[in-house]
C-alpha positions in Angstrom: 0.0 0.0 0.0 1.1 3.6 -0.2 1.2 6.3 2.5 1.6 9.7 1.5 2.3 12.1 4.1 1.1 15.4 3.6 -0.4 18.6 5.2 -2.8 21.8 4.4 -1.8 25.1 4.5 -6.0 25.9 4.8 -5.2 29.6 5.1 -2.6 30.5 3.3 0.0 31.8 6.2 2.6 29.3 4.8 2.0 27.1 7.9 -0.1 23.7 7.6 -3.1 23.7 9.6 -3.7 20.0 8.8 -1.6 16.7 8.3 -2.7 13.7 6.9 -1.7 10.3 5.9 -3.3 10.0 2.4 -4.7 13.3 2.5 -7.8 13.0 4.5 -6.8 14.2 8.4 -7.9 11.2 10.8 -9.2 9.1 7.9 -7.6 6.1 9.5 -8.4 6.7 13.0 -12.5 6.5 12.3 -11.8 3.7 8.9 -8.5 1.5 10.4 -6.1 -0.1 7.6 -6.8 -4.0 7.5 -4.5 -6.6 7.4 -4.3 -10.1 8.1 -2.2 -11.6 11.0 0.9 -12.8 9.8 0.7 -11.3 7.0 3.1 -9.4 4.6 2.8 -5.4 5.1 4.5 -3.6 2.6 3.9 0.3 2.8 5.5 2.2 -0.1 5.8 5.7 2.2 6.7 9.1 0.8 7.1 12.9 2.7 5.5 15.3 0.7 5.0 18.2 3.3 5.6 21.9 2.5 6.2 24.2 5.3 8.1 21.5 7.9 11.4 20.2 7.1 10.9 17.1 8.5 8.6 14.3 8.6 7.7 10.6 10.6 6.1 7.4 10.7 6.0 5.6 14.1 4.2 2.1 14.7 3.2 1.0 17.9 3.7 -2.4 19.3 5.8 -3.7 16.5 9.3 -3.1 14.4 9.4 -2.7 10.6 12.3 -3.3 8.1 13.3 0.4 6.3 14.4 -0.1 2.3 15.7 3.8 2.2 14.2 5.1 -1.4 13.6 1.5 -2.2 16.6 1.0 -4.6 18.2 -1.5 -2.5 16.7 -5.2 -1.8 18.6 -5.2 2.4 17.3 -3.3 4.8 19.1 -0.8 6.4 17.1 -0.8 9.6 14.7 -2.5 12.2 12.9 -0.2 14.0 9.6 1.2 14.9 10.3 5.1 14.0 11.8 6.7 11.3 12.6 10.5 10.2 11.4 12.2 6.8 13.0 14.6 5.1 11.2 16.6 2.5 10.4 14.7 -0.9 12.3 11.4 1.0 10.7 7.7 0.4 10.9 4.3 2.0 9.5 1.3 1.4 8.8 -0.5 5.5 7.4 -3.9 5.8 6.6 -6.2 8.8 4.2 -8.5 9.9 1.8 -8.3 12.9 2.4 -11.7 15.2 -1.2 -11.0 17.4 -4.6 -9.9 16.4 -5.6 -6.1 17.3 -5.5 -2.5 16.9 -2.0 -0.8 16.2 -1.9 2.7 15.9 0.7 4.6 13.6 1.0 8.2 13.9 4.1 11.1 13.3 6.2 11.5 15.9 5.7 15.1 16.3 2.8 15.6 18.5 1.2 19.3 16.2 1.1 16.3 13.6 -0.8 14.3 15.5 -3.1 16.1 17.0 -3.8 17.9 13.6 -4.8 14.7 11.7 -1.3 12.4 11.1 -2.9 9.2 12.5 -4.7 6.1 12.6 -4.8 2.4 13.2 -3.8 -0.6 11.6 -7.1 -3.4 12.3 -5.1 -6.6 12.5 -7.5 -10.1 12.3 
C-alpha cells in the first residue's frame, strides 16, 4: 500500500493547519487499515510536506524493516520510528504476530493532534 504524508496550509500563512496520511486528516483513526495476521505489510511511504522540514512514521507495538528510497533489496534498519526529510521515500514492511489494533502516527505531536494518525485493524 502507499502512504503519502502530507499537510494543508487551509489559510494561506505558509503554515499547515492539517496533516494527513493519504490526504484526508484522521481518515484512519474512524476507517482503520486491515490486514491479516501474519501477514506481509509492505507500505510504499513518501514525505511530501511543505512548510516543515521534516517528517515521521512511528508504529506502535511492532518493528518494521526500512528499504531507504527502495533501490536497495537489504534493509538498512529495524525499527519502529523513522525521520522524513522533505520529498524522502521508503519502502517499510513487517508482519503483525497477534490480532488487534496498532496505531501509527508522526512522531511530532502538532502532527498528530492535527490529523497524522490512525490504526492498523489486524484479524
Amino acid at each position: 500500500m502507499v502512504m503519502v504524508m502530507n499537510g494543508f496550509d487551509t489559510n494561506f500563512d505558509r503554515a499547515n493547519e492539517v496533516y494527513a496520511a493519504n490526504t484526508i486528516g484522521f481518515a484512519y483513526m474512524h476507517q482503520p487499515i486491515a490486514v491479516r495476521r501474519d501477514q506481509l505489510v509492505r507500505l510504499y511511504v513518501v514525505n511530501v510536506l511543505e512548510y516543515d522540514l521534516i517528517n515521521s512514521f512511528h508504529l506502535h507495538g511492532n518493528f518494521f524493516d526500512v528499504f531507504p528510497t527502495g533501490t536497495g533489496s537489504t534493509p538498512t534498519e529495524h525499527t519502529d520510528t523513522v525521520m522524513f526529510c522533505q520529498g524522502q521515500r521508503a519502502i517499510l514492511e513487517w508482519r503483525f504476530a497477534y490480532p488487534g489494533r496498532y496505531m501509527f502516527h508522526a512522531h511530532q505531536s502538532e502532527f498528530t493532534e492535527l490529523g497524522w494518525q490512525g490504526f492498523f485493524e489486524v484479524a
